[in-house]
C-alpha positions as CSV (number, residue, x, y, z in Angstrom):
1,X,-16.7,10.4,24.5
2,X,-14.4,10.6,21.5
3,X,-16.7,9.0,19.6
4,X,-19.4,11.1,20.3
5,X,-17.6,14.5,19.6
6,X,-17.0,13.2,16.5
7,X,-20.2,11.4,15.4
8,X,-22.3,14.7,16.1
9,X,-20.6,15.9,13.2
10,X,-22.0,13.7,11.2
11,X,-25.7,14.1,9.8
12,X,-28.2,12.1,11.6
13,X,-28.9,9.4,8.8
14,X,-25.4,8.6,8.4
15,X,-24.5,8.6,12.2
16,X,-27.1,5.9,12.7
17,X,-26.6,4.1,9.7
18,X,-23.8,1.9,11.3
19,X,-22.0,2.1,14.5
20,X,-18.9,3.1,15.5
21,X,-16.8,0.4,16.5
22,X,-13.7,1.4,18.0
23,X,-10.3,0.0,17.4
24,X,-7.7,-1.0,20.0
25,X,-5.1,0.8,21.3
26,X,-1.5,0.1,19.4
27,X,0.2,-2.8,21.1
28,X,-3.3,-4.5,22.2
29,X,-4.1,-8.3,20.7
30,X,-7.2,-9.7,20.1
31,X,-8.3,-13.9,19.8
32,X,-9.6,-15.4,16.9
33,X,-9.0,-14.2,12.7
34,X,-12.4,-13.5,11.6
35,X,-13.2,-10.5,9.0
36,X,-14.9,-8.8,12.5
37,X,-11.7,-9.3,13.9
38,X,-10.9,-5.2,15.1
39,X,-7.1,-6.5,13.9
40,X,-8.1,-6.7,10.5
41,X,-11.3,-4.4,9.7
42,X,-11.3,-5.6,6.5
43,X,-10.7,-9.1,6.8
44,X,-7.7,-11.0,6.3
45,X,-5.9,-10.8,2.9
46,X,-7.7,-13.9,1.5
47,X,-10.9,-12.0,1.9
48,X,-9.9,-8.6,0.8
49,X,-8.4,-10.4,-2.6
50,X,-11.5,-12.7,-2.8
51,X,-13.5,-9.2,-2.9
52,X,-10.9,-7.7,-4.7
53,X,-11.6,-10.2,-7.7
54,X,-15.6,-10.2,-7.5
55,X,-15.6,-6.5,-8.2
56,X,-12.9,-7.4,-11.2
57,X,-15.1,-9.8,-12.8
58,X,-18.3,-7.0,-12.3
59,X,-16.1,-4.3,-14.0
60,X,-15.1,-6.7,-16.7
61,X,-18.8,-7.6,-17.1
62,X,-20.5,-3.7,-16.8
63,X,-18.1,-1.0,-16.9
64,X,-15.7,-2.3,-19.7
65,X,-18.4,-3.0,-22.3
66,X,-20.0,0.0,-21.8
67,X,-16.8,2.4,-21.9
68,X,-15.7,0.7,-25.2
69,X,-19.2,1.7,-27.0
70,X,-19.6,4.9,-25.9
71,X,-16.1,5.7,-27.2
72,X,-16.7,3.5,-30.3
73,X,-13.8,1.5,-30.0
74,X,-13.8,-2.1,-31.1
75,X,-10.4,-3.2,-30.3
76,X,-8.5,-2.0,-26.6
77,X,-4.7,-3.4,-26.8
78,X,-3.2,-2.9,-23.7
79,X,0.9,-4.2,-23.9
80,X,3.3,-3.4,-21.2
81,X,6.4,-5.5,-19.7
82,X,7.4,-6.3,-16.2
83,X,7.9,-3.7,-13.6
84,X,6.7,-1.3,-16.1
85,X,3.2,-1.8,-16.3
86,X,0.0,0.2,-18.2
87,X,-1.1,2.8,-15.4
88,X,-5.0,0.4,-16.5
89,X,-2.7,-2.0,-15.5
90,X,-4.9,-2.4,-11.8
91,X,-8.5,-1.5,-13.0
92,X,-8.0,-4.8,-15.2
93,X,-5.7,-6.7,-13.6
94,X,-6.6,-9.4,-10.3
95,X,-5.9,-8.8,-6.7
96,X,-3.1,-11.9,-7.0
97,X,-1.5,-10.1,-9.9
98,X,1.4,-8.2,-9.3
99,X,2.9,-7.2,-12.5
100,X,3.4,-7.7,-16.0
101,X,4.9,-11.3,-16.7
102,X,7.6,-10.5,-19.2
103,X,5.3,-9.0,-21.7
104,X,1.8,-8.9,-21.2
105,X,-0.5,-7.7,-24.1
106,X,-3.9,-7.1,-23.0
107,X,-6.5,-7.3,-25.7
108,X,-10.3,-6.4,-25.4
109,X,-12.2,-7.1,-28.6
110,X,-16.0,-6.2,-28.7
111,X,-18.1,-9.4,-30.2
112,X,-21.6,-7.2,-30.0
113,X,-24.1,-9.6,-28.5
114,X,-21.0,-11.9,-27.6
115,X,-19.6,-9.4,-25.3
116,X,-16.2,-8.1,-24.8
117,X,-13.2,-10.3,-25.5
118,X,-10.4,-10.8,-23.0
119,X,-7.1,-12.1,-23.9
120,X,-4.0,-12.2,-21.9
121,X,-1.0,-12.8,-24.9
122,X,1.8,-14.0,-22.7
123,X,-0.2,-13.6,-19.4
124,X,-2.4,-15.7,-17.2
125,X,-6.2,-16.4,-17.3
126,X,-6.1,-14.3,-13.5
127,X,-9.1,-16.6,-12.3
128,X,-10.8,-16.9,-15.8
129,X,-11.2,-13.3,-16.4
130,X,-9.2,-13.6,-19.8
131,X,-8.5,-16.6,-21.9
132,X,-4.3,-16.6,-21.8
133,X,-2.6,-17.3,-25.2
134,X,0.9,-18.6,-24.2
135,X,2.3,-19.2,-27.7
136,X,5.5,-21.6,-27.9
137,X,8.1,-21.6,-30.1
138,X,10.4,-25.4,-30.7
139,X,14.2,-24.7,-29.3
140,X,17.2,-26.8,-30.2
141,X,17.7,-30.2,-29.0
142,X,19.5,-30.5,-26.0
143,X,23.4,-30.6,-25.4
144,X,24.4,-34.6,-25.3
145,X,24.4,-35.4,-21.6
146,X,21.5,-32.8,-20.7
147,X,18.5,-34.0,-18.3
148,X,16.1,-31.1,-20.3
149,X,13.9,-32.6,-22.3
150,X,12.1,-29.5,-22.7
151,X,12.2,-29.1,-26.4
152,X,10.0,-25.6,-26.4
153,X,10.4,-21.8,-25.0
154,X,7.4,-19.3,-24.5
155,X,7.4,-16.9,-27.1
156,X,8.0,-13.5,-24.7
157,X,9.9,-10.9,-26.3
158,X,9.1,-9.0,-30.3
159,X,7.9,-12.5,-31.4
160,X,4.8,-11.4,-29.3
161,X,4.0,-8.8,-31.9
162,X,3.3,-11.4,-34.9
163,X,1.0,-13.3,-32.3
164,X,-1.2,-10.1,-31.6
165,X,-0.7,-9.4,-35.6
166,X,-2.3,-13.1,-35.8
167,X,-5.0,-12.4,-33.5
168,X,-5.7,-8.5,-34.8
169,X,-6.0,-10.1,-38.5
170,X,-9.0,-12.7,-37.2
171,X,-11.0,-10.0,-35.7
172,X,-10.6,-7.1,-38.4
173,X,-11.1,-4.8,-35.7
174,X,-12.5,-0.9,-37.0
175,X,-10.4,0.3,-34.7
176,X,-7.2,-0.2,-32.5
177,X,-7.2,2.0,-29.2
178,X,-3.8,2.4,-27.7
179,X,-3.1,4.1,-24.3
180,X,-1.4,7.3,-25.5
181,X,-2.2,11.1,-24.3
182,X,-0.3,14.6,-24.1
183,X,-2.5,15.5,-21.3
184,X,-3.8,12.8,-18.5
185,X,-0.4,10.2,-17.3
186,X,-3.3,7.8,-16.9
187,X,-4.0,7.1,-20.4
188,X,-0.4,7.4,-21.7
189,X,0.7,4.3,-20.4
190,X,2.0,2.7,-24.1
191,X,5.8,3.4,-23.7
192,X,7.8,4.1,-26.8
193,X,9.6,1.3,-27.1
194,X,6.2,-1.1,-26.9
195,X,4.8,1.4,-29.5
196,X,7.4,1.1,-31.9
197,X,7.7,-2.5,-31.4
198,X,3.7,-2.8,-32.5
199,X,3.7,-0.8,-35.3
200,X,6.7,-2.4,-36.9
201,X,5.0,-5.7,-36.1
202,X,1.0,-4.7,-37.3
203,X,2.2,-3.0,-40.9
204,X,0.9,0.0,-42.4
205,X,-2.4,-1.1,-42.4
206,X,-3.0,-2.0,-39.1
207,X,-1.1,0.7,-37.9
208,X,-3.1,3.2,-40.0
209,X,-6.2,1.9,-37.8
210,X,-4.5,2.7,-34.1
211,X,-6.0,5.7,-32.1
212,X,-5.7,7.1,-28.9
213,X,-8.0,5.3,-25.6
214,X,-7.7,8.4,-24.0
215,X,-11.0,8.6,-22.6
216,X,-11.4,5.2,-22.2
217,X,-8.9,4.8,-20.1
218,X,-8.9,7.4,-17.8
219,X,-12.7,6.4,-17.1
220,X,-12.3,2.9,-17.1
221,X,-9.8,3.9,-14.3
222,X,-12.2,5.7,-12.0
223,X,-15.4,4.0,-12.9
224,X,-16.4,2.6,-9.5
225,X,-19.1,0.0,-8.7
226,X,-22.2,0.3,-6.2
227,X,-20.6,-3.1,-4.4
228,X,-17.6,-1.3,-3.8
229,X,-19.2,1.6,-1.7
230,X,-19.6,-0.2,1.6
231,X,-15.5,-1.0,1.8
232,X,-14.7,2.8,0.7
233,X,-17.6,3.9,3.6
234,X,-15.6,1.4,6.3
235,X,-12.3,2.8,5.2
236,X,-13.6,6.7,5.3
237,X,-14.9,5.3,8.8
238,X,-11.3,3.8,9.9
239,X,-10.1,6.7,8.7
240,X,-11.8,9.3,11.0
241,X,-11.5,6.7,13.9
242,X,-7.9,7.3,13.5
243,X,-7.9,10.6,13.4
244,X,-9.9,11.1,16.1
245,X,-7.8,8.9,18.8
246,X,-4.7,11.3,17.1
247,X,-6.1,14.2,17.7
248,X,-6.8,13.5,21.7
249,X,-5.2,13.3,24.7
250,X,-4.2,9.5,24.1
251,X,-1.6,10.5,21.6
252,X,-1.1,14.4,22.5
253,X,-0.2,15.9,25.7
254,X,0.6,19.3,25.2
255,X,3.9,21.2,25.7
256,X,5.3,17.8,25.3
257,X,4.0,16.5,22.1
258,X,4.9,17.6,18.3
259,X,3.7,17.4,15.2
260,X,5.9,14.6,13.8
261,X,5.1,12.4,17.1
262,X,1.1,12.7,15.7
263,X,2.5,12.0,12.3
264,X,4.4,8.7,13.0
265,X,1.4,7.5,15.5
266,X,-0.7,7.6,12.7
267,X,2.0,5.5,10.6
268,X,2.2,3.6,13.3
269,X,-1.3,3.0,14.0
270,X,-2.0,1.6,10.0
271,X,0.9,-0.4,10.4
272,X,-0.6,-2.0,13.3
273,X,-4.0,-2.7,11.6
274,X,-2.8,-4.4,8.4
275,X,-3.6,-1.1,6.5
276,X,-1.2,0.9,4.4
277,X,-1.1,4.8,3.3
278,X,-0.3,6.1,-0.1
279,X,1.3,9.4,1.2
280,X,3.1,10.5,4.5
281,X,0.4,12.4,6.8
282,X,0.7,15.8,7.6
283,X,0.1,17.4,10.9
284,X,-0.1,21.4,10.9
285,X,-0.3,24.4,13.3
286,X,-2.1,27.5,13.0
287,X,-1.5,29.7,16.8
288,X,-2.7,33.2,17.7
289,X,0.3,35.7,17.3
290,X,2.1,33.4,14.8
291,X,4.4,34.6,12.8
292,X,2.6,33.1,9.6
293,X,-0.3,30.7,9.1
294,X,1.6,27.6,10.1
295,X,3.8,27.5,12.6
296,X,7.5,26.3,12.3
297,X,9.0,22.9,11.3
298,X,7.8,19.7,13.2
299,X,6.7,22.3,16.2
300,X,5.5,21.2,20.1
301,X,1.8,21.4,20.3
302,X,1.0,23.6,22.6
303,X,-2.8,24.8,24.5
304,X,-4.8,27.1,22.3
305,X,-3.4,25.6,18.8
306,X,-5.4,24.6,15.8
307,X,-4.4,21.4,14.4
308,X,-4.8,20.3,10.6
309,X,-3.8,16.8,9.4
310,X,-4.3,15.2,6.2
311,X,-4.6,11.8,5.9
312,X,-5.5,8.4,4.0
313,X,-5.8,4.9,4.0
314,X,-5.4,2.1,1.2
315,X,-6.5,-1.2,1.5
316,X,-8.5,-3.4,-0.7
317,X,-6.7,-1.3,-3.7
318,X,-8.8,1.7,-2.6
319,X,-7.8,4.8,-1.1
320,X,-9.2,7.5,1.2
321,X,-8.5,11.2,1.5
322,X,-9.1,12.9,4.9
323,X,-8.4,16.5,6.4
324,X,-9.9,17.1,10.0
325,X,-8.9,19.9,12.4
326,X,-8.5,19.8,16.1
327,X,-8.3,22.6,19.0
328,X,-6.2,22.1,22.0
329,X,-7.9,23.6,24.9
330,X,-6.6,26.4,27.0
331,X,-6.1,26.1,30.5
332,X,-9.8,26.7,32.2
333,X,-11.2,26.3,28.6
334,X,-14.0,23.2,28.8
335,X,-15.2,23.5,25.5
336,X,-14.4,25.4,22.4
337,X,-14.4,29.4,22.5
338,X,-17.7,29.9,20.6
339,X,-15.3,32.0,17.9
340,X,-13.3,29.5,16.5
341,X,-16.5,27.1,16.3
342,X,-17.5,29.4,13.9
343,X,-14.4,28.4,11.0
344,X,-16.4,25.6,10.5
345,X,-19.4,27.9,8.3
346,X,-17.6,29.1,5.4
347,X,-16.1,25.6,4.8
348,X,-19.1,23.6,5.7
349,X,-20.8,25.9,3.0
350,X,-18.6,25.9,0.4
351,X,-18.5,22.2,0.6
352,X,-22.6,22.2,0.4
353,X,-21.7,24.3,-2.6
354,X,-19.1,21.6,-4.6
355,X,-21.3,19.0,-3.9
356,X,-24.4,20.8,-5.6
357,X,-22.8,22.1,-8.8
358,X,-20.9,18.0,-8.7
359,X,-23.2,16.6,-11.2
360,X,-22.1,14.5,-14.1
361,X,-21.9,15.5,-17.8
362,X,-19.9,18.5,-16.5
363,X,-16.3,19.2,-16.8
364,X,-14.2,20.0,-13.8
365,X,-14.0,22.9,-15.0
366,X,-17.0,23.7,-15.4
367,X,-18.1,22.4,-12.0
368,X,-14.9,25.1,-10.4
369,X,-16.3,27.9,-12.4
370,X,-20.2,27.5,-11.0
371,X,-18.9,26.8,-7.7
372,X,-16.2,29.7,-7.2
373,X,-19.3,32.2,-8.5
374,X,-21.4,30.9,-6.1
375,X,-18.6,31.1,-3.7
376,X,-18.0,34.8,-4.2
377,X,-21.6,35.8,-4.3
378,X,-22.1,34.6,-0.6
379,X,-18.4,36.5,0.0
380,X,-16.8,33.5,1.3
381,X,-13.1,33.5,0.7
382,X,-11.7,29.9,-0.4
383,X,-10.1,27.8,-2.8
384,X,-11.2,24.9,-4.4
385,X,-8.9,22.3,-5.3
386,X,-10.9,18.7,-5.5
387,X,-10.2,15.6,-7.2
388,X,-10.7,11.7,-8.3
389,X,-10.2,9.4,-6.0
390,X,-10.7,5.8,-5.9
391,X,-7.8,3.0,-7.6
392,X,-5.3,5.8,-7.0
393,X,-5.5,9.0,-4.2
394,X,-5.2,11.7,-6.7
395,X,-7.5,9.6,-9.3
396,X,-8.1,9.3,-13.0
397,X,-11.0,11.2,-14.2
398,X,-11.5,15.3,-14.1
399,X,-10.0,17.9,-12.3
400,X,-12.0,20.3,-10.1
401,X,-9.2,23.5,-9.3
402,X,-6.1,23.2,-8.4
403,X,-4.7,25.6,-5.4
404,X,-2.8,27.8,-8.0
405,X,-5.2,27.1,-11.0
406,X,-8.4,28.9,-9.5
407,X,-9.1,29.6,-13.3
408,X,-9.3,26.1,-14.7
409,X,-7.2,23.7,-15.3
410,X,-6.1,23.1,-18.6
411,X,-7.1,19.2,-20.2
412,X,-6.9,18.1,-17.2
413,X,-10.2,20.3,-16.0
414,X,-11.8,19.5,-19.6
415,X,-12.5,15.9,-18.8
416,X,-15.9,15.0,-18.4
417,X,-17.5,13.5,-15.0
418,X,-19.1,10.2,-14.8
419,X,-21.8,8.4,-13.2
420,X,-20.6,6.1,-10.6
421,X,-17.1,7.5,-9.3
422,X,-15.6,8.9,-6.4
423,X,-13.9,12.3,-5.5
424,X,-11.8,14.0,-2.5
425,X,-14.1,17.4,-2.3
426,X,-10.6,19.2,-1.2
427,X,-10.8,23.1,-0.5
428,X,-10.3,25.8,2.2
429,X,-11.8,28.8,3.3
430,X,-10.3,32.1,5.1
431,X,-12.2,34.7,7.7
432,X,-10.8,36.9,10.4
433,X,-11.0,35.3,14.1
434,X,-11.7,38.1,16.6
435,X,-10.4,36.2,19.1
436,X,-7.3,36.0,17.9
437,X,-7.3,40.0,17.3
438,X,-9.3,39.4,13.2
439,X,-5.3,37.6,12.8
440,X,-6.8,35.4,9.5
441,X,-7.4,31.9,10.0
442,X,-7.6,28.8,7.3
443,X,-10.3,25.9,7.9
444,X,-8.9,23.1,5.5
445,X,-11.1,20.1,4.9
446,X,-11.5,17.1,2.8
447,X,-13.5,14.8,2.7
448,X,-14.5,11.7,0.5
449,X,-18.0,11.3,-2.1
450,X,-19.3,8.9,-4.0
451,X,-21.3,9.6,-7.1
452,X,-23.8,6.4,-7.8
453,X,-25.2,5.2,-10.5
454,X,-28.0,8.2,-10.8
455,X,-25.7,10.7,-10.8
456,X,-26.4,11.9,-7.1
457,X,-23.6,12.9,-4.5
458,X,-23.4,11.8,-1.0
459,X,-21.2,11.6,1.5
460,X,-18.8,8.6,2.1
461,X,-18.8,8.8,5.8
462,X,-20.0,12.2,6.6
463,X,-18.2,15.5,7.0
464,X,-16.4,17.1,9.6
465,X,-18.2,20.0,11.4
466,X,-17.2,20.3,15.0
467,X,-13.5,19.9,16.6
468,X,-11.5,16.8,17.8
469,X,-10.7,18.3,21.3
470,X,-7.5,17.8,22.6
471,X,-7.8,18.6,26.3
């Protein structure tokens, strides 16, 4: 039954597309470790990583390439030191790579019909993806008495820079792009010490030649590839599985239950399944007579409440961004009062309205400013606060709102959307409840898109449009 109150919410195409499967209860064990294995939706970790590295060596292949013409950039160099890695640093990295290995210099060099160049100065090849340059220097002889015969030491620290001088001057590179930018953390991952450090070491002409990869790497970031989009529509799927067994009466029993209890369960419940989350969930109250639109600190859920939660998953190096709403039934109350199925409208709409005015070649801006006109015209009364998602929850790549910026967002905003990429369509809307005595109530959703190749927008999974019941 919970999986039917939740799949007619779905549109018909996308509910019979592929089954629901549930997951076990917390606690439960199943035989055998195969990627069907409920224990492990997504395979074990050998499998996720074997994935993990396909979809590397595609991006490497297509997206990289591509990014690097259309900003004219000839050269990418991408340094960064342990524990204080490039935020690029997982769009081009593999799934067994965990950080920087003392310093890592990443550089891309476009050979035209040759393709892109990959080296790794001072890293490894990561499965062949880049050629690894692991330049040695001789050391002193050892001490009389020593059992080292080792009579060399990697090159690691500022001798690095004469080794990517060496390997800038056989290219001749047009220009140099370097991960620097006032506005998007993304693309300013070249730390002042590392830039320092190069310029020193490249000269005045070579350094006259640098430029910022702004651009480049923000969308090399949230580029995402059509062979990714059945793991992000399984984890959008985990995702409202979980959410639905939270919001029910397997985890809730009201007057007992409260809001942190939901919260941990859901911890709890990712735990259990291998998975991981990239922020704490949330689990909010909204109750007829309360004193303001959410109720108290960590309160008992009680009959008659609205629920909220927002939620995600990672796994895979993907994340998902989920806000459903539940409705505890009164006592007598088999279904839900006709009024409150009604929140769902102005929502629902406004969500029909993001996704048509989503189109790439557009600025988040510009895609907020069509969308909150169209918004007002049909007098619906929202925010809209979307974003990126993808390699990271709140992604690289443009801006749609943000709760207090309903007038654009500076830079941030300005950036341009791509074919093939992801976003959270994240936003509210308001309306009087007459049930409730016209006290104003707040439908909060989000839910997950992909943009393909085309420049079409679908849904992940689907979209919320009728209550988890909580009985």
């Amino acid at each position: 039954m919970r999986q039917l109150l939740f799949l007619l919410a779905l549109p018909s195409s996308v509910a019979l597309a592929q089954p629901v499967v549930s997951l076990p209860t917390p606690g439960t064990r199943t035989s055998g470790s195969t990627a069907a294995d409920s224990l492990r939706p997504f395979g074990t970790q050998r499998e996720q990583a074997m994935k993990q590295q396909q979809w590397l060596e595609l991006r490497m292949e297509r997206t990289l390439p591509a990014l690097m013409r259309r900003e004219g950039v000839d050269m990418w160099v991408v340094p960064m030191r342990e524990y204080n890695e490039d935020p690029v640093f997982t769009a081009i990295t593999s799934p067994t790579t965990f950080a920087a290995r003392r310093r890592t210099i990443y550089v891309f060099f476009d050979r035209g019909a040759e393709g892109v160049e990959r080296i790794a100065l001072g890293g490894t090849s990561q499965g062949n993806v880049f050629k690894a340059v692991r330049s040695l220097k001789a050391v002193p002889a050892p001490a009389a008495g020593s059992r080292s015969n080792d009579r060399q030491a990697e090159l690691w620290g500022d001798e690095q820079w004469s080794i990517l001088k060496q390997v800038i001057e056989e290219r001749k590179p047009k220009k140099i792009a370097v991960n620097t930018s006032r506005t998007f953390a993304f693309s300013d991952g070249l730390t002042s010490g590392e830039r320092d450090g190069m310029l020193e070491a490249l000269g005045p002409v070579w350094a006259a030649k640098v430029v910022p990869a702004e651009a480049l790497a923000i969308d090399m970031i949230a580029s995402r590839l059509p062979e990714e989009e059945a793991a992000f529509r399984e984890l959008n799927r985990v995702a409202w599985e979980i959410i639905a067994e939270a919001f029910s009466n397997k985890v809730i029993t009201p007057g007992v239950t409260k809001a942190d209890d939901v919260v941990w369960w859901m911890r709890q419940r990712l735990s259990d399944l291998g998975l991981q989350t990239w922020f704490q969930p949330s689990v909010e109250i909204q109750r007829q007579f309360g004193s303001s639109e959410l109720v108290g600190v960590n309160p008992t859920i009680l009959p008659g409440d609205l629920l909220h939660c927002d939620f995600g998953i990672t796994a895979m190096g993907l994340n998902t961004d989920t806000q459903h709403n539940g409705y505890v039934l009164r006592v007598g109350e088999t279904e839900v009062p006709a009024g409150l199925t009604k929140l769902f409208g102005p929502s629902n709409r406004l969500q029909d309205i993001t996704i048509n005015e989503l189109k790439p070649g557009r600025t988040g801006n510009e895609v907020l400013s069509a969308s909150l006109k169209r918004m007002r015209e049909e007098k619906i009364d929202g925010t809209l606060y979307s974003h990126p998602i993808g390699l990271h929850g709140h992604g690289a790549g443009a801006l749609i709102g943000l709760w207090d910026y309903q007038d654009g967002v500076p830079g941030r905003g300005d950036h341009t959307i791509v074919p093939n990429m992801w976003y959270s369509i994240e936003l509210q809307a308001t309306m009087p409840l007459p049930e409730w005595n016209n006290q104003r109530v707040r439908s909060a959703q989000e839910e997950d898109v992909i943009i393909d190749a085309a420049g079409k927008v679908r849904w992940a999974f689907g979209r919320q449009s009728t209550f988890h019941v909580v009985r």
